[in-house]
C-alpha positions in Angstrom: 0.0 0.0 0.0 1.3 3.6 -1.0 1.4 6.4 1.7 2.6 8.5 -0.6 4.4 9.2 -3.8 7.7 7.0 -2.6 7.0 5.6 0.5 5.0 2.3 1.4 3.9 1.3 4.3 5.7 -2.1 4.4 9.0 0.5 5.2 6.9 1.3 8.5 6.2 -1.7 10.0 9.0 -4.3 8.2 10.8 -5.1 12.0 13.1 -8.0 11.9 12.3 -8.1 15.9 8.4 -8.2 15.3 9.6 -11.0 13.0 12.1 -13.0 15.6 9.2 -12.4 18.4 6.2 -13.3 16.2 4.6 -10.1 16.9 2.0 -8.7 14.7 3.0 -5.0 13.8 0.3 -4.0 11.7 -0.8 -0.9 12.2 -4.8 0.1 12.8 -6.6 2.5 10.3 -5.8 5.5 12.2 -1.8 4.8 12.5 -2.0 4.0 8.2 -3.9 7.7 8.3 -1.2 9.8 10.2 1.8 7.8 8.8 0.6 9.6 5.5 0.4 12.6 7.1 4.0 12.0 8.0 4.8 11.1 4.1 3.4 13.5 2.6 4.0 16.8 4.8 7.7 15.6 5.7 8.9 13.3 4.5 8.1 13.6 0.5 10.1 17.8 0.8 12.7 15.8 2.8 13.1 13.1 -0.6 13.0 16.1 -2.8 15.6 18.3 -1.3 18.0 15.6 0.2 17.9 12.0 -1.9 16.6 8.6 -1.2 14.9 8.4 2.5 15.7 5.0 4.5 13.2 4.2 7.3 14.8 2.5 9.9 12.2 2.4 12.1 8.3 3.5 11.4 5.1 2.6 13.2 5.3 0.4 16.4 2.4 -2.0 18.2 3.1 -1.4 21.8 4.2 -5.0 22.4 6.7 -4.2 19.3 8.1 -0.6 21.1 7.9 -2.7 24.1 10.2 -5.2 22.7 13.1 -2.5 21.3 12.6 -0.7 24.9 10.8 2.2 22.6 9.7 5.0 25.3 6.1 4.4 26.8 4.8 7.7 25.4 6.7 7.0 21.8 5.1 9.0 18.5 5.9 5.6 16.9 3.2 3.8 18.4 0.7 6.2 17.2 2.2 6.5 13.6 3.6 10.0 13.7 7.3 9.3 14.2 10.1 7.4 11.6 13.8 7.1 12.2 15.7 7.5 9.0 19.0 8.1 7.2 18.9 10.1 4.3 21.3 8.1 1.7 24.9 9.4 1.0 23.7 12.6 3.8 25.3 12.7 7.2 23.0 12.8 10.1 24.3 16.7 10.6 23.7 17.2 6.7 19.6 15.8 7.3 19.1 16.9 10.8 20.4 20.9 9.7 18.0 20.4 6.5 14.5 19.5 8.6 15.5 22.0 11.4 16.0 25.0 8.6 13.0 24.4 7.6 10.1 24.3 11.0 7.7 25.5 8.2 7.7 22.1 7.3 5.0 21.8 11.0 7.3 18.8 12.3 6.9 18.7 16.0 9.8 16.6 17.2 13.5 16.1 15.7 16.1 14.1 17.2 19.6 13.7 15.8 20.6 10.4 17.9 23.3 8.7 19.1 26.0 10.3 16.7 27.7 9.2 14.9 26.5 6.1 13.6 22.6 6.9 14.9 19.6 8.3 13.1 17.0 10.6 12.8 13.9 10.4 14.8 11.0 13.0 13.1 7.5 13.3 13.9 4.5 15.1 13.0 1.4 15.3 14.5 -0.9 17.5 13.1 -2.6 19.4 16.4 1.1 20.5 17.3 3.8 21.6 15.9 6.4 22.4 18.7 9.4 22.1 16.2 11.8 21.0 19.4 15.1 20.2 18.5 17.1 17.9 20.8 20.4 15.4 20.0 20.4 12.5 22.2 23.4 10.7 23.8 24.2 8.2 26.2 25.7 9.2 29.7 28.5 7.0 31.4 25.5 5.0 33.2 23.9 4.5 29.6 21.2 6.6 30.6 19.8 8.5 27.4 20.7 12.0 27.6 18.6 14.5 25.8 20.1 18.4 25.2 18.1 21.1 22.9 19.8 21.4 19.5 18.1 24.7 17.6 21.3 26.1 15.5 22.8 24.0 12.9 25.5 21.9 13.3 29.1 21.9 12.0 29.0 19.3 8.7 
């Protein structure tokens, strides 16, 4: 099934733990609904500007976000959150492209675990906080999050 122009939803849900657990990662009418909205509003300007768009990570059943220790409030489970790489783009190069351009109404974007992380966008479409944050790990392996809203040094 198309979401949009160049993404399906098999790239949302495909989860070689969902596979390895047997869980069922299908996502209900309402997730299929606001990962187009995630497509098609972000996504789809990200393809155009930057290249090929690889989803690492999509929409998540909560036995599924569970299972990858996914946060218990995580966008993913509702459909409005993707990690990604951005093919031949650095994380900086992608992550300084979405946050130049907020118009864009993402609410969420997370440059994480540098340097061989992702991206984690969202959009929801009743808020558009357009919050900025890069994640790390601290010595206990604790995630730490810090604001990020200037562009970073490619």
């Amino acid at each position: 099934m198309n979401l949009s122009t160049h993404f399906e939803l098999s790239e949302f849900t495909t989860s070689e733990t969902a596979d390895r657990l047997g869980i069922d990662n299908a996502p209900p009418e309402w997730a299929i609904d606001r990962l187009q909205n995630l497509c098609v509003k972000i996504l789809e300007p990200l393809r155009a500007a930057l290249g090929t768009v690889l989803i690492t990570s999509g929409y998540r059943c909560p036995a599924l976000n569970k299972a990858v220790g996914g946060s218990a409030t995580s966008s993913h489970m509702e459909g409005k959150a993707a990690d990604l790489h951005v093919k031949g783009r650095s994380l900086a190069e992608v992550f300084n492209w979405l946050l130049a351009h907020k118009e864009l109404g993402w609410d969420q974007l997370i440059r994480e675990f540098e340097p061989r992380g992702w991206i984690h966008i969202s959009y929801d479409s009743m808020r558009s906080r357009g919050v900025g944050l890069m994640a790390s790990r601290g010595s206990n392996g604790k995630v730490i999050y810090r604001a990020q809203d200037t562009p970073i040094q490619v």
